[in-house]
N, C-alpha and C positions, 0 to 999 in steps of 0.2 A: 303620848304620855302613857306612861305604866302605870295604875294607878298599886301600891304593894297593898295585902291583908294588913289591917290593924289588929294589934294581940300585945300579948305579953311575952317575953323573949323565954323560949325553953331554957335555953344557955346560954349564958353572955361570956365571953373575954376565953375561949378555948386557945390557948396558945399552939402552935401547930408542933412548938418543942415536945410536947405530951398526947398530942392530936394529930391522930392518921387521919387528915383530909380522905383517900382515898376510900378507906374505913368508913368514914364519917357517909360519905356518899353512899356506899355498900347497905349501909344499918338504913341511910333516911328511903335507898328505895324500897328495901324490902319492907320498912315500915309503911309504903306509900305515905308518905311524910307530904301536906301539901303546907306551903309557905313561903319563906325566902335564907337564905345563909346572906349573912355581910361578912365581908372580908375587909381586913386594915394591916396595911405595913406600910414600909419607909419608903417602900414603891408607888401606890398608888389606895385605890379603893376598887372593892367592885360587890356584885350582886349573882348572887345565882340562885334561879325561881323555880318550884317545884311544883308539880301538879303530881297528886299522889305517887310520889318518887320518881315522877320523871321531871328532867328538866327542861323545862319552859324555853328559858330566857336567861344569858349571862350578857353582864356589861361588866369592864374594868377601865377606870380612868385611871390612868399613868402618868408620867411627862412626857410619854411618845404621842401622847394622844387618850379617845376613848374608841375602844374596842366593843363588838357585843359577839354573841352566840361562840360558832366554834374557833375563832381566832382570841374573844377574851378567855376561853376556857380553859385554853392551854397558855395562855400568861397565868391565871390561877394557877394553873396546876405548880407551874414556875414560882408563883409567888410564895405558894405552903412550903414548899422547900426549905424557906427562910426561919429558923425557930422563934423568931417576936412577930410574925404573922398573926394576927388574930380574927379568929370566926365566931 
């Protein structure tokens, strides 16, 4: 079990139509950002954890399944594509 940081959300509801995910990764490592991004679309959910800008840990639950690390990564990466994505 993962247990996540409890906090108060920097951003909530980033729609990926106006949010460069990739971006978004670029800014949190150079910030070393440590924490977590949730992700939500009509696909599935998932998670990617950060320790001072690096990542940890991705999980995404689908309907094909759940995924974690470099195989859920790259279904996110898949997912932001989608413009009602949200992080």
């Amino acid at each position: 079990m993962i247990k996540l940081p409890y906090g108060k959300p920097i951003y909530q509801r980033l729609y990926t139509r106006f949010t460069s995910f990739p971006e978004l990764m670029a800014f949190l490592e150079q910030e070393a950002f440590t924490g977590y991004l949730e992700l939500e679309s009509w696909e599935g959910s998932g998670k990617v954890i950060l320790k001072e800008g690096i990542i940890t840990h991705v999980v995404i639950k689908t309907i094909e399944g759940v995924f974690e690390d470099n195989i859920a990564l790259e279904k996110i990466y898949k997912h932001v594509e989608h413009p009602e994505c949200s992080i």
